[in-house]
N, C-alpha and C positions, 0 to 999 in steps of 0.2 A: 504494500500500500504506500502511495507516494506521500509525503509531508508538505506539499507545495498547495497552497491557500491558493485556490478558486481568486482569476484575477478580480472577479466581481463581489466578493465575500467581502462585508462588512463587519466591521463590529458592533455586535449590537445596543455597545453602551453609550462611544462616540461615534460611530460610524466612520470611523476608519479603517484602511485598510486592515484585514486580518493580518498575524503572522504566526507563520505556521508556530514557533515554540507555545504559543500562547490563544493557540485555537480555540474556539470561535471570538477571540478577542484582539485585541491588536497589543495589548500590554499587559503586564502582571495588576497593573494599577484598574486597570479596567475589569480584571480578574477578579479581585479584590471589595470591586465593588460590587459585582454581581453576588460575591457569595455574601455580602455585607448584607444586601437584600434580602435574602433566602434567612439568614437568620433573625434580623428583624421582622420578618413573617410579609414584609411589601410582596413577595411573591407569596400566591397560596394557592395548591389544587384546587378548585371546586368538588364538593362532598354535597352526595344528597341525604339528610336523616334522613334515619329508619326511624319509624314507630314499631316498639316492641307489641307484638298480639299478644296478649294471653291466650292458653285455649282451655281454661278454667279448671286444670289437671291439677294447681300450682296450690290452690287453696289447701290451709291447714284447718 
């Protein structure tokens, strides 16, 4: 598999060019801040509740 960033790949944090060490990113700094993100919770999957059924087996 080749290491050579897509000449059209951006970074997704400044939108500059990627580089390959620091894929999908163009820098460690931009790295950084994406995982900065992720733990502040600014990124989140979307989850759908469940409601738990009883099926009235559970009664004491």
């Amino acid at each position: 598999m080749s290491r050579a960033a897509s000449p059209k790949a951006k970074c997704p944090i400044c939108r500059k060019p990627v580089v390959p060490d620091y894929r999908p990113f163009c820098s460690k700094r931009c790295a950084d801040v994406d995982l900065q993100r992720w733990f502040t919770g600014a990124y989140a999957a979307p989850a759908v509740e469940v409601e738990e059924v009883s099926d009235g087996d559970d009664e004491v």
